[in-house]
N, C-alpha and C positions, 0 to 999 in steps of 0.2 A: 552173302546174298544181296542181292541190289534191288532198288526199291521196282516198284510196278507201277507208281504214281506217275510216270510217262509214257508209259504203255495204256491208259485208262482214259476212256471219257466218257461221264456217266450225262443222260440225258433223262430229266426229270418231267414228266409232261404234263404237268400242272404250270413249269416254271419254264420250261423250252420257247427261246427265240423261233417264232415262225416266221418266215419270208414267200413271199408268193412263190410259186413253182416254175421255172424254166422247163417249158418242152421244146426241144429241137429251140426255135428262134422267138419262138412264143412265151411273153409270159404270160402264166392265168392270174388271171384276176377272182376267182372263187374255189382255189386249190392252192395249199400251203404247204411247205416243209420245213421239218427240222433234221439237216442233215447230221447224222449220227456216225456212219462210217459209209457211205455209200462215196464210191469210186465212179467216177462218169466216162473215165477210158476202159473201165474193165464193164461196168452196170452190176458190179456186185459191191453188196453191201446193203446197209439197214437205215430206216428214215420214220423219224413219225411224218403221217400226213393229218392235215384236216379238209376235207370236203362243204362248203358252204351248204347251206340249201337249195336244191336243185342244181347243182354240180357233179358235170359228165366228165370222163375222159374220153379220147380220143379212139375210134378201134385200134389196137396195133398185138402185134406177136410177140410174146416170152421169146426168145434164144435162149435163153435160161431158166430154170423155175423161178417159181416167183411164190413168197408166201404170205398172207398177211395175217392179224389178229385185229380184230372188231373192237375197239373200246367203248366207245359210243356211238349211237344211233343205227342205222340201216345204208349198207351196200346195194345194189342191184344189179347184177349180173343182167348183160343183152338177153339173156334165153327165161330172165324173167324170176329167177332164183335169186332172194333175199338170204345174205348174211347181216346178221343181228347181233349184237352186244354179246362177247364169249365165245364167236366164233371164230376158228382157226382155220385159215383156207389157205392149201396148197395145189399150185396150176401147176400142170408138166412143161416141162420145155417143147417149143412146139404151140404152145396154147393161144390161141388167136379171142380176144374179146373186148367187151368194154363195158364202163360200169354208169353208176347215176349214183346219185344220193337225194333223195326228195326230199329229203326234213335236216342232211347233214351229218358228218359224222368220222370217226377218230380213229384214226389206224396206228399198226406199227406193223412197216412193210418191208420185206426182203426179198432180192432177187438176188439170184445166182446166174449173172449174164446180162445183157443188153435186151435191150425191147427197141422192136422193130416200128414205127409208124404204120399204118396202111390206110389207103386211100380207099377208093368207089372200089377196089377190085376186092376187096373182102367179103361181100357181100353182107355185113352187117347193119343195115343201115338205121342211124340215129334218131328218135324220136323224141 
């Protein structure tokens, strides 16, 4: 039997390196990761994030589902829906949105696919 200890990498997140986050050519300056297994030629894979206070994403589309888990603080969904500390949220592939954070707050997020960018033609517009 051969060991598993190169096949493994555990991320602790109390103790995980975070680096600002790379979108497309952007770095954010109030959005952070800890990349886990997360693939940027496939977009699948797993990351913790952290959200500062008052820290948006961008609108753009799943190609993939996308799932997250709430550690702390509060999400906000554009349609106005708060996910909270213990929540588990899964979006279809297909799912067009974008989020805030007003107070900040600790994810562990998975997609299964690439996410799309999207401009003025989404019709979601940022507040």
């Amino acid at each position: 039997m051969t060991g598993i200890a190169k096949d493994r990498r555990v991320a602790h997140v109390s103790r995980a390196a975070f680096e600002p986050m790379r979108i497309d050519d952007r770095v954010c300056d109030d959005v952070w990761w800890h990349n886990v297994s997360f693939d940027e030629k496939t977009g699948c894979g797993s990351y913790l994030m952290l959200l500062a206070p008052g820290a948006s994403s961008n609108p753009h589309q799943h190609l993939g589902m996308e799932e997250f888990y709430v550690l702390e603080g509060e999400l906000v969904d554009f349609d106005g829906h708060v996910y909270a500390a213990g929540d588990f949220v899964s979006l279809r592939a297909g799912s067009r949105h974008f989020s805030k954070s007003p107070s900040g707050c600790k994810l562990i997020v998975t997609h299964h696919g690439r996410t799309r960018i999207l401009g003025d033609e989404a019709g979601m517009a940022k507040s």
